[in-house]
C-alpha positions in Angstrom: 0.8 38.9 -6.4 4.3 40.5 -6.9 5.2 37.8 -9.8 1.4 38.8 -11.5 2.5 42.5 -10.9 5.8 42.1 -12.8 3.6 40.0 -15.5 1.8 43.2 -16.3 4.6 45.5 -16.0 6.3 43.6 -19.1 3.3 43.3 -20.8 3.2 47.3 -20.4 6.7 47.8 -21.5 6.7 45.5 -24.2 3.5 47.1 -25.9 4.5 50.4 -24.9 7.9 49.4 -27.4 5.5 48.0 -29.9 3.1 51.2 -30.1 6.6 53.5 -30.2 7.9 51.1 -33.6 4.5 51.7 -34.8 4.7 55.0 -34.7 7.8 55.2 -36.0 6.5 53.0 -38.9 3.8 55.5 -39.8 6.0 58.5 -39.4 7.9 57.7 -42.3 4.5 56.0 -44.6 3.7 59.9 -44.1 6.8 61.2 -45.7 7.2 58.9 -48.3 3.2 59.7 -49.5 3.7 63.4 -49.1 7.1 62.8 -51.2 5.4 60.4 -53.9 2.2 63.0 -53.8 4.4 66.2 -54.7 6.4 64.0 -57.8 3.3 62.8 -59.0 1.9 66.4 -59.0 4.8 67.8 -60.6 4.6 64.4 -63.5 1.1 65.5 -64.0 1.8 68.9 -64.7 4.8 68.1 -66.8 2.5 66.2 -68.8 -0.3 68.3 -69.5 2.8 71.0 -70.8 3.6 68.3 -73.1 0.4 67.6 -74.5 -0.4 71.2 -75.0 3.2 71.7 -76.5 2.0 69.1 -78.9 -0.3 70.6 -80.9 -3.0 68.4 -80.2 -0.7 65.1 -81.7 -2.0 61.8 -79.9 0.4 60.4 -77.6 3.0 58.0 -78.5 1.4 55.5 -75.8 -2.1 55.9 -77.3 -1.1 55.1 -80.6 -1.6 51.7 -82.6 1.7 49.8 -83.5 3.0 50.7 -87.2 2.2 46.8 -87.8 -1.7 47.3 -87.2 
């Protein structure tokens, strides 16, 4: 009974380690999406400023290659 006890116990401790990583893990997934979300805001609005700074001209990445 003791040796099944001791079993379970580590068991215990060892997902109790695992759930505490995992944690960890997604911690840090949050910050780094809440990071990437904010630059990708401010790259969208630094775009749309661009295009409406351009007076309506189509953008370089839109247009066909000078050998088409």
């Amino acid at each position: 009974m003791q040796e099944r006890m001791e079993r379970a116990e580590e068991q215990i401790a060892y997902l109790t380690r695992t759930v505490d990583e995992l944690s960890d893990v997604v911690a840090r997934q949050e910050a780094e999406i809440t990071r990437l979300a904010r630059r990708l805001g401010m790259l969208i609005e630094r775009e749309a400023e661009r295009e409406a700074e351009g007076g309506g001209t189509i953008p370089l990445a839109d247009q066909r290659p000078p050998h088409w």
